[in-house]
C-alpha positions, 0 to 999 in steps of 0.5 A: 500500500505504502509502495503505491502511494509514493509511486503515484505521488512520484508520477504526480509530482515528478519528483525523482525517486531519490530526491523522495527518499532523501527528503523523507528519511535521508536515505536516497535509496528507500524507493528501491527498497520498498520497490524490491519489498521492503516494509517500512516501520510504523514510523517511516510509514508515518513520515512517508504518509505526512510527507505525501499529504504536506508536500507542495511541489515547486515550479521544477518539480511540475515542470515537463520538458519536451 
């Protein structure tokens, strides 16, 4: 579940999958993790969640190039 929502707010948000983890538990490499089924504790989850539902993105974040 927990996987699920961070995808979709990477796809939402653009934010690179690092970035996320770095800003939510200073480890850039939580995305992979959970991606090859990590579970997160209580807390993490907890921070993820709170980060999830907070976060505004910035204008590069929003920004598409093509």
């Amino acid at each position: 579940m927990t996987l699920k929502r961070v995808e979709k707010f990477l796809t939402q948000t653009g934010m690179a999958w690092t970035k996320f983890g770095r800003l939510v538990a200073g480890d850039p490499r939580l995305v992979a993790d959970l991606r090859n089924g990590r579970e997160p504790r209580p807390d993490l989850t907890s921070r993820i969640e709170n980060f999830i539902s907070t976060h505004t993105p910035n204008r590069t974040e929003t920004q598409h190039v093509f």
